[in-house]
Backbone bond lengths (Angstrom), bond angles and torsions (degrees), N, CA, C in turn:
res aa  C-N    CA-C-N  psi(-1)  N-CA   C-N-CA  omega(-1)  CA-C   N-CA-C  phi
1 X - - - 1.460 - - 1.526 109.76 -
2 X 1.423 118.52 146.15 1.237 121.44 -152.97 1.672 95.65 -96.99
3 X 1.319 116.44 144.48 1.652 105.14 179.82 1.484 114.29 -150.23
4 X 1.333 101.30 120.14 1.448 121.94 -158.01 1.512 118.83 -73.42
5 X 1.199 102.46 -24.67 1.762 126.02 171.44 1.043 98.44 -71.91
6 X 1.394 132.98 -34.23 1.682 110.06 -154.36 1.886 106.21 -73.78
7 X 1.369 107.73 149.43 1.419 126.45 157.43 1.195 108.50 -33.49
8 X 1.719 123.17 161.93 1.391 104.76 153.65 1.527 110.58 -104.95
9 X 1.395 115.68 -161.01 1.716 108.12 -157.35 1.502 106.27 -58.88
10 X 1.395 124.22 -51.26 1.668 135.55 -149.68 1.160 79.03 -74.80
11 X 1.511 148.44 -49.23 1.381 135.29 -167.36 1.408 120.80 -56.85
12 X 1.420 99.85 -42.81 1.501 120.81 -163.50 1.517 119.86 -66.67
13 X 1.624 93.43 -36.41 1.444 134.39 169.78 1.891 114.99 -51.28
14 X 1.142 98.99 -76.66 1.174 127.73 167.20 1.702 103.86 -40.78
15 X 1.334 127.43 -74.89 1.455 112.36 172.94 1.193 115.42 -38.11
16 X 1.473 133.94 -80.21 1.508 155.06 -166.76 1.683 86.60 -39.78
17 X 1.847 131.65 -38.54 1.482 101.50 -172.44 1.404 100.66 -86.99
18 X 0.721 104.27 -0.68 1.647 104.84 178.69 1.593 111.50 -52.25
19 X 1.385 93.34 -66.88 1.512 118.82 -154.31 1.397 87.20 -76.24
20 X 1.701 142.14 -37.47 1.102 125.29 -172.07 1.502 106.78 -91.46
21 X 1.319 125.17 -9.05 1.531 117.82 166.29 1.252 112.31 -79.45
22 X 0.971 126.33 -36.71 1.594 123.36 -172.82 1.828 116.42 -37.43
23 X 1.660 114.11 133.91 1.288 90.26 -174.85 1.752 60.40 -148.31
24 X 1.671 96.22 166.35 1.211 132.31 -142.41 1.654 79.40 -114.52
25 X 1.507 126.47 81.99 1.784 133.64 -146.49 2.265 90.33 -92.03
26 X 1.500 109.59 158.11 1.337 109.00 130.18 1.257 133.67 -166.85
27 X 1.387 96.68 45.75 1.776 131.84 173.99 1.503 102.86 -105.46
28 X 1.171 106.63 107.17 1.619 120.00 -170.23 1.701 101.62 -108.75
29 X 1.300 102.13 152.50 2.001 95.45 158.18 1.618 95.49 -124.69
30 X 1.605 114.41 148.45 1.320 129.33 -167.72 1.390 105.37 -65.55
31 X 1.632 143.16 21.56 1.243 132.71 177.92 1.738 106.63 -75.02
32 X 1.428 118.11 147.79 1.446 113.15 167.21 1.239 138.82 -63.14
33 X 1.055 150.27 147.14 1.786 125.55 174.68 1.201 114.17 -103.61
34 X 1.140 117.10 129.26 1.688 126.33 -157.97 1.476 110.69 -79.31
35 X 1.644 100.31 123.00 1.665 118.12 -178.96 1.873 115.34 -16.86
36 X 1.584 99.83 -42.97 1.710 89.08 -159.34 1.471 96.71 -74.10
37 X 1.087 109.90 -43.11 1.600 125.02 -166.19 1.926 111.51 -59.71
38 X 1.503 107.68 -44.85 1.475 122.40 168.60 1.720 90.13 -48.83
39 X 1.331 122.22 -70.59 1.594 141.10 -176.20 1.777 103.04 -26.26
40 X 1.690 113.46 -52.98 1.400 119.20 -167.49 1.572 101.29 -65.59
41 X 1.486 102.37 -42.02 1.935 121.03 -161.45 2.037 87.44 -42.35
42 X 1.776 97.68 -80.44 1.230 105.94 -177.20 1.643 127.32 -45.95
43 X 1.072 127.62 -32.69 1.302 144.05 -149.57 2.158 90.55 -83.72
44 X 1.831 98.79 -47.91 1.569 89.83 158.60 1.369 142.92 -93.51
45 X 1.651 104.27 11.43 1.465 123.38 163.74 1.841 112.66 -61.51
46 X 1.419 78.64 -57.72 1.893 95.22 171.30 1.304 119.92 -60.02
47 X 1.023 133.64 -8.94 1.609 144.97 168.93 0.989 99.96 -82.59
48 X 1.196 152.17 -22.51 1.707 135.67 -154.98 1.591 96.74 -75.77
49 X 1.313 117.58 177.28 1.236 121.85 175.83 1.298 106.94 -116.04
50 X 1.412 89.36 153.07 1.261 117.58 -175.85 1.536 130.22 -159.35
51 X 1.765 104.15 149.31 0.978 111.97 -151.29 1.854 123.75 -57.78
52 X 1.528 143.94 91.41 1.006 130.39 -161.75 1.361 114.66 105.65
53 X 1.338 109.03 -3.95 1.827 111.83 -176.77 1.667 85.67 58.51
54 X 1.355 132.19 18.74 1.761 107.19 145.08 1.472 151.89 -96.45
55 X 1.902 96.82 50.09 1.245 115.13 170.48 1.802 109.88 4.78
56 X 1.481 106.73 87.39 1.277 111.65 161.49 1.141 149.46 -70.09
57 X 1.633 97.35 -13.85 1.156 105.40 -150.16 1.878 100.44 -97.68
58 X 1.564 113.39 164.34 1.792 117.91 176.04 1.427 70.63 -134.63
59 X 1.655 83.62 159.09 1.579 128.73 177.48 1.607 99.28 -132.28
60 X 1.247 93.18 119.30 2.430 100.45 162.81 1.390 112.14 -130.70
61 X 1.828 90.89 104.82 1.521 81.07 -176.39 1.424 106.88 -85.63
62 X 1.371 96.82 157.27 2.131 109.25 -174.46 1.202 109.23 -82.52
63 X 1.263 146.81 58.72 1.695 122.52 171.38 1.477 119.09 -78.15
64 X 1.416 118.13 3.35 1.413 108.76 175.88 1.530 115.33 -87.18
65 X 0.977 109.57 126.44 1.641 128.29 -167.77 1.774 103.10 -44.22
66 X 1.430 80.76 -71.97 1.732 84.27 170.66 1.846 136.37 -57.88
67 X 1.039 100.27 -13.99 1.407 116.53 -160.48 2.157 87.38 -94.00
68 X 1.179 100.40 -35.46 1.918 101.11 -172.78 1.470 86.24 -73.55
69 X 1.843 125.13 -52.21 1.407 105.98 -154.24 1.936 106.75 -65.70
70 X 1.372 113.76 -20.55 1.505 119.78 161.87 1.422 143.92 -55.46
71 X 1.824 88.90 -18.49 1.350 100.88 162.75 1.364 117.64 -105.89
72 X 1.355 128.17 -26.18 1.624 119.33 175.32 1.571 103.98 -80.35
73 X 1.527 130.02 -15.36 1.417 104.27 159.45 1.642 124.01 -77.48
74 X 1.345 114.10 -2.33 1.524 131.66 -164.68 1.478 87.65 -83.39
75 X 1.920 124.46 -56.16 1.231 109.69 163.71 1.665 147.86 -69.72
76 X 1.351 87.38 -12.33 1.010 95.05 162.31 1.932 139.45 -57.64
77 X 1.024 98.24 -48.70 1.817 137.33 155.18 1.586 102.52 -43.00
78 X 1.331 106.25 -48.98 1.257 98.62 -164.83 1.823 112.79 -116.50
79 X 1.235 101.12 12.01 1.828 135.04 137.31 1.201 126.94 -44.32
80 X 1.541 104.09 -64.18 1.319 123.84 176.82 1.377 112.11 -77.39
81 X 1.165 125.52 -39.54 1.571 133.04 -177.03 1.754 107.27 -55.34
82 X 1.548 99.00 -40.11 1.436 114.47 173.43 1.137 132.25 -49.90
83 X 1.644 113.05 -52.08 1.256 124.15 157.75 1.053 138.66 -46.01
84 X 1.470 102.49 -43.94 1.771 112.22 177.61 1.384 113.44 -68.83
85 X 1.651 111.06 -17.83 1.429 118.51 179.43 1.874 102.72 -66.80
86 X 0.906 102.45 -60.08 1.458 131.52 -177.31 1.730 109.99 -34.26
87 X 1.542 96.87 -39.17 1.439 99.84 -174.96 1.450 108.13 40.00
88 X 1.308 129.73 -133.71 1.522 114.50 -161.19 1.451 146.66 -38.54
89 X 1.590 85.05 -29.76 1.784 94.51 169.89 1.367 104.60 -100.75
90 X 1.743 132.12 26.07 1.279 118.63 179.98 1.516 103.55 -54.27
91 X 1.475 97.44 -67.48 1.886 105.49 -156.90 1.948 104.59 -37.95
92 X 1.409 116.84 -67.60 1.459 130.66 134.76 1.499 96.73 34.21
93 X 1.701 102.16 -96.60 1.271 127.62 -173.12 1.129 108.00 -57.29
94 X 1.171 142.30 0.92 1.557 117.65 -163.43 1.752 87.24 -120.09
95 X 1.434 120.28 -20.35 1.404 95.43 171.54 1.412 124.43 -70.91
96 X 1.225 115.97 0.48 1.677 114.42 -167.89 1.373 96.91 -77.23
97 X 1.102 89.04 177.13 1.908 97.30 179.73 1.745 76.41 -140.08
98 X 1.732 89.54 127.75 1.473 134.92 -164.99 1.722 106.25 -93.37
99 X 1.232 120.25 -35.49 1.449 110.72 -147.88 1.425 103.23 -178.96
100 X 1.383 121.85 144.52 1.501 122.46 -170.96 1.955 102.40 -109.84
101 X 1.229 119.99 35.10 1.638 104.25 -150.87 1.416 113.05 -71.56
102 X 1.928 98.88 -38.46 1.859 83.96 177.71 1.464 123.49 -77.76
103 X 1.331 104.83 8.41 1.899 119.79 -167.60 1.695 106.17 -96.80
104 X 0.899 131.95 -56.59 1.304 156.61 -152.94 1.756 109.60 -73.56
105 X 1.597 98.77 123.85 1.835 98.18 -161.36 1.565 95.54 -54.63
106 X 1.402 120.85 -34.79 1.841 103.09 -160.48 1.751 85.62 -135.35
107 X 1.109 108.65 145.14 1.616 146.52 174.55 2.150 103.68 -110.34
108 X 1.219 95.19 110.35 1.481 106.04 164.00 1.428 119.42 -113.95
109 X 1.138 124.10 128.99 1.945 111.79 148.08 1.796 110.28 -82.99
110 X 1.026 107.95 138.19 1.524 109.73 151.24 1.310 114.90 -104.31
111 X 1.067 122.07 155.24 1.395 128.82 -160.40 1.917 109.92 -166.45
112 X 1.294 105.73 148.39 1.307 117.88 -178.62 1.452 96.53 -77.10
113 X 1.105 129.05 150.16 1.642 142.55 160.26 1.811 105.59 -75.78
114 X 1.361 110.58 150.01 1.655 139.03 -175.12 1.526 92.98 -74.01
115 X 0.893 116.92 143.21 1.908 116.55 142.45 1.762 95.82 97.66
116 X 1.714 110.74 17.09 1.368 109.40 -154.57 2.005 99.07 -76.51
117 X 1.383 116.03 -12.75 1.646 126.35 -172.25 1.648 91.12 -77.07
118 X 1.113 133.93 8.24 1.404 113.05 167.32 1.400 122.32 -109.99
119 X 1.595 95.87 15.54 1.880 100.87 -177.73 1.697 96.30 -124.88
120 X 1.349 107.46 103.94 1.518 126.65 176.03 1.237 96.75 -92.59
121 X 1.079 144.28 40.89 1.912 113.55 -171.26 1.942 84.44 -128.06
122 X 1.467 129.72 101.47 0.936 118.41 178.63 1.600 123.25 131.49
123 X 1.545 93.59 -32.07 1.913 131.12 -154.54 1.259 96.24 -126.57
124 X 1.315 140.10 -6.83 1.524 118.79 -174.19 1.713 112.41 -69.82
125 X 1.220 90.60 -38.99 1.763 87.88 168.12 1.738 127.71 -122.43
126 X 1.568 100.20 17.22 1.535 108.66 176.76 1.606 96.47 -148.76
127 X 1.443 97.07 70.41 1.853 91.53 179.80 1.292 121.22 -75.74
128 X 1.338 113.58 14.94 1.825 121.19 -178.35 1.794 88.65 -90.14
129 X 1.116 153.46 -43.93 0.940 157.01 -178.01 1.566 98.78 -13.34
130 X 1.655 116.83 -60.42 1.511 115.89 179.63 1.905 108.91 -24.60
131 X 1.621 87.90 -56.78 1.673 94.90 -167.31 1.363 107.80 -66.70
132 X 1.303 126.27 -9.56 1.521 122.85 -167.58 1.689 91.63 -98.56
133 X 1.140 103.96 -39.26 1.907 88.80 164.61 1.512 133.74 -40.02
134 X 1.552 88.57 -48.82 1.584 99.80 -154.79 1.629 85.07 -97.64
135 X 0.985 138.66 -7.06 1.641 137.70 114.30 1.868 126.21 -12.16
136 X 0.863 75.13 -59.17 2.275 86.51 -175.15 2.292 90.39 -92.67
137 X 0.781 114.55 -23.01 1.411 108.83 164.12 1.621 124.11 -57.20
138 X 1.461 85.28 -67.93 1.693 91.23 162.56 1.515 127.09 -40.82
139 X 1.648 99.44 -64.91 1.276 108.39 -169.50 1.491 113.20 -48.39
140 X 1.699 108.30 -46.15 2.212 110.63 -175.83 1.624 92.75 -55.75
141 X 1.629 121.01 -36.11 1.716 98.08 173.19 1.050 140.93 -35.39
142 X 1.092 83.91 -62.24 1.814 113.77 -171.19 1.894 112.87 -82.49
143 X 0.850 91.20 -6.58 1.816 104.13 170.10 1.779 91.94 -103.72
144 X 1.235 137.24 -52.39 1.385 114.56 -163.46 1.525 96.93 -80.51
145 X 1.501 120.98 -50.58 2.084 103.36 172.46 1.850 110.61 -28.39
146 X 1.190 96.51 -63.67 1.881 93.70 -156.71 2.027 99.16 -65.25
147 X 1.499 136.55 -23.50 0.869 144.53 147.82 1.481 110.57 -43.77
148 X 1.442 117.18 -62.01 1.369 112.22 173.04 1.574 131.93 -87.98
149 X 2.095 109.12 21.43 1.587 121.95 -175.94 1.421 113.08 75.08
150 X 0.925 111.32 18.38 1.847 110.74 -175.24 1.105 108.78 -111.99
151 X 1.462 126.55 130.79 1.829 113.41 178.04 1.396 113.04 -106.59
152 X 1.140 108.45 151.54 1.380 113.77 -174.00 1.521 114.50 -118.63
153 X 1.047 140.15 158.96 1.552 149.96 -171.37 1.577 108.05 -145.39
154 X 0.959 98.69 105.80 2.189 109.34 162.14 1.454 98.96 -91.10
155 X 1.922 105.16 127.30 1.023 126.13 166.85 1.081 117.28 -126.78
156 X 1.396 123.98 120.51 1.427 145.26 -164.82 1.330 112.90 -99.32
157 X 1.410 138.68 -17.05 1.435 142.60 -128.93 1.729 77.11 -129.82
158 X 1.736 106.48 72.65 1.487 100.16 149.75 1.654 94.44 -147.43
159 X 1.813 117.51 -162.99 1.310 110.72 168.15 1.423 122.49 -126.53
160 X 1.196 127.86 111.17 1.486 140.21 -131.05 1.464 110.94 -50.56
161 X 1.616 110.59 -55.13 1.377 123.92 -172.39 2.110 93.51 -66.87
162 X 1.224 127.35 -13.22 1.362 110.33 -158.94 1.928 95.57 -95.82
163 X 1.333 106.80 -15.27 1.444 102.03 -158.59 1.934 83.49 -110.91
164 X 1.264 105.13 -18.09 1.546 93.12 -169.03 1.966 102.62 -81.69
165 X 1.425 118.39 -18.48 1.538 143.13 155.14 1.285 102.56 -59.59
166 X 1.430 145.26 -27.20 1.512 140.76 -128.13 1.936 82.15 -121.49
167 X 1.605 118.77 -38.56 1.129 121.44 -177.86 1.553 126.44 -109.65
168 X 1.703 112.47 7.41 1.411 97.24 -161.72 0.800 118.34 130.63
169 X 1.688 131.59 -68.09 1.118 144.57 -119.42 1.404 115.63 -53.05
170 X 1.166 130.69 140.13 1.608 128.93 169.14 1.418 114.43 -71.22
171 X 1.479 110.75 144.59 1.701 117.62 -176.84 1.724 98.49 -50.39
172 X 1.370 99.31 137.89 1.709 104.64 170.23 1.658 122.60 91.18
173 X 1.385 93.36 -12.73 1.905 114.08 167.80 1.396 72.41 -78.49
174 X 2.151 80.51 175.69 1.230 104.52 176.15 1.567 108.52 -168.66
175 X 0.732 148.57 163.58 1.741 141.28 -149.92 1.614 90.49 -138.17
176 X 1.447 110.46 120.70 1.484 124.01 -169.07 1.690 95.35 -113.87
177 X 1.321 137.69 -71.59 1.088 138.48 -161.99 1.372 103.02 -121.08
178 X 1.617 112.74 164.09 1.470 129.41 153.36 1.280 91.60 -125.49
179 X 1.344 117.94 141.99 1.381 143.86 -158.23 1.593 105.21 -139.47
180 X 1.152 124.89 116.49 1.255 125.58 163.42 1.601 105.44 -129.76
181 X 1.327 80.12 150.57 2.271 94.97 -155.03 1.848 77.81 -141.74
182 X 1.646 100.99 149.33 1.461 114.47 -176.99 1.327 127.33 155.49
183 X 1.412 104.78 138.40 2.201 87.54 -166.33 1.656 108.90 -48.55
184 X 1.229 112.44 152.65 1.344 129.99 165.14 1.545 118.71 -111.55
185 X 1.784 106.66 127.98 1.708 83.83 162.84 1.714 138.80 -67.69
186 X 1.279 116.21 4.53 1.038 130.73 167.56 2.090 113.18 -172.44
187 X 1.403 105.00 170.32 1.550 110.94 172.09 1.631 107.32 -110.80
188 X 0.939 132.38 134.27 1.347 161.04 -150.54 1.246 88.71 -72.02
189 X 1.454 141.88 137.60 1.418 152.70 -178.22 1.544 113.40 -69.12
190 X 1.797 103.69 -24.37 1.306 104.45 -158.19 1.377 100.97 -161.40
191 X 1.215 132.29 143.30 2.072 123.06 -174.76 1.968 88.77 -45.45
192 X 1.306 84.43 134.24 2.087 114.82 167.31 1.907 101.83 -42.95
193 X 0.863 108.84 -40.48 1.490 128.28 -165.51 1.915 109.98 -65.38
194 X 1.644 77.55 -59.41 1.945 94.08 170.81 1.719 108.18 -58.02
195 X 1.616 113.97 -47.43 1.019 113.01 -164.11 1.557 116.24 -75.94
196 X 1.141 106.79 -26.05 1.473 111.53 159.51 1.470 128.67 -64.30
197 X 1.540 103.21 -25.31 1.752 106.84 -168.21 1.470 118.70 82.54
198 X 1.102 108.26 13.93 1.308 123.43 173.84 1.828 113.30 -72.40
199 X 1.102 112.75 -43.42 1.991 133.84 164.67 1.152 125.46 -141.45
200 X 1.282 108.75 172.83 1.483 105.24 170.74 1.562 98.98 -132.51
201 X 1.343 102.27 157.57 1.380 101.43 177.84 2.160 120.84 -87.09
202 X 1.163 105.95 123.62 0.957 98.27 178.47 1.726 120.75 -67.68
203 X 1.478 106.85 135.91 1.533 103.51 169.01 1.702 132.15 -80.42
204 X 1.393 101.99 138.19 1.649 119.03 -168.41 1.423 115.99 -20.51
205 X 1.623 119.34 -31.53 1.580 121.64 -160.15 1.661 93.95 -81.88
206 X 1.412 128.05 -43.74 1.249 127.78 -176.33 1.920 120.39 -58.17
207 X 1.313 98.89 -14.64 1.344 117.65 -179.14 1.291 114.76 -107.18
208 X 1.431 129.92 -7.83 1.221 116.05 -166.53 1.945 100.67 -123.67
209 X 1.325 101.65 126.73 1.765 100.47 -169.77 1.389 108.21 -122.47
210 X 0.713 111.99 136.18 1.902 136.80 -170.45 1.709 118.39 -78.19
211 X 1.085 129.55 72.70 1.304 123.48 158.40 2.195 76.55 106.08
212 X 0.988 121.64 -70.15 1.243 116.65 -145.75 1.135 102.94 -141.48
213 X 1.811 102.08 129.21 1.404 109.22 172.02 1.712 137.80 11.04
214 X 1.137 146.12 125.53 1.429 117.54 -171.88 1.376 145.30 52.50
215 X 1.240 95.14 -6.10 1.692 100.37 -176.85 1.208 107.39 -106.01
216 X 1.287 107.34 105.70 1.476 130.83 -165.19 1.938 93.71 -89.21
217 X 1.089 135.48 -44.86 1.431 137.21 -177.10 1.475 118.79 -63.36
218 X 1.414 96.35 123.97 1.966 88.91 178.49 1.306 113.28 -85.77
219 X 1.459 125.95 122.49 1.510 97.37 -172.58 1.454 104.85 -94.14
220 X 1.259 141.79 160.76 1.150 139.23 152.76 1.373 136.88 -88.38
């Protein structure tokens, strides 16, 4: 069937490497990232969809010197907290390198928006949906950086109420990601994680189930 929507090949191409280059980076080089281009990053963050057209999501960018070194010791703290969780694979864990924040040309928070209990259209019975927005926000980021050579790193390893205190935040926000975006001397061949031996990635057939729970087999 003939289809008038579709991309043509180099386009089509070009997305699909997108999405399969993307690596979750936090080896930064100290170059800046230039205003218009930062401008494009966000501009397709805000495109993502979302549930209700109620764009949940806030962006804070960090340029205060002091205010970034407040947040990579915040992860740091909560680095270590990690490890001890970890018990056997603490030590393990502590060689990775977690996060690029004092390296990285631009420092973001993402964050849930305040006042989010007045948008039922979507949420009446899956009110996490907000977070699954500001979910597909992230992701058009981090697909238009590595599209536009920039790597990006999501860092999770802080504590919400301490960093959402650290900026402001209004009662009912909530601080979802730290995001650091910034040239790289290169993109990682393979997720940081694999290459360490830290996981492996599971393949698509083990994840994908047919009519019912677990049932990975299609029958015909």
């Amino acid at each position: 069937m003939k289809n008038n929507h579709r991309f043509n090949d180099a386009e089509r191409a070009a997305i699909y490497r997108a999405i399969a280059e993307r690596r979750d980076m936090r080896h930064f080089l100290p170059n800046p990232v230039d205003s218009c281009l930062l401008k494009r990053l966000l501009t397709a963050a805000n495109q993502a969809p979302n549930v209700g057209l109620m764009q949940p999501w806030r962006f804070i960018r960090i340029t205060d010197h002091n205010l970034r070194n407040a947040i990579a010791s915040m992860v740091e703290e909560e680095r270590q907290r990690t490890a001890s969780a970890l018990q056997k694979r603490g030590d393990e864990f502590m060689r990775l390198k977690v996060e690029g924040i004092r390296e990285c040309g631009e420092l973001l928070v993402a964050a849930l928006s305040d006042r989010r209990e007045q948008h039922i259209f979507g949420r009446r019975t899956l009110p996490e949906m907000d977070l699954a927005s500001v979910s597909c926000a992230i992701q058009n980021l981090w697909l238009a950086a590595r599209a536009e050579g920039l790597g990006m790193g999501w860092v999770s390893l802080f504590d919400p109420i301490q960093l959402a205190q650290l900026l402001n935040m209004p009662d009912g926000s909530k601080p979802i990601a730290i995001l650091c975006i910034g040239h790289v001397e290169d993109f990682y061949p393979a997720p940081m994680l694999k290459l360490e031996g830290w996981a492996e990635e599971r393949p698509l057939h083990e994840l994908l189930f047919h009519n019912y729970w677990n049932n990975v087999e299609i029958k015909e």
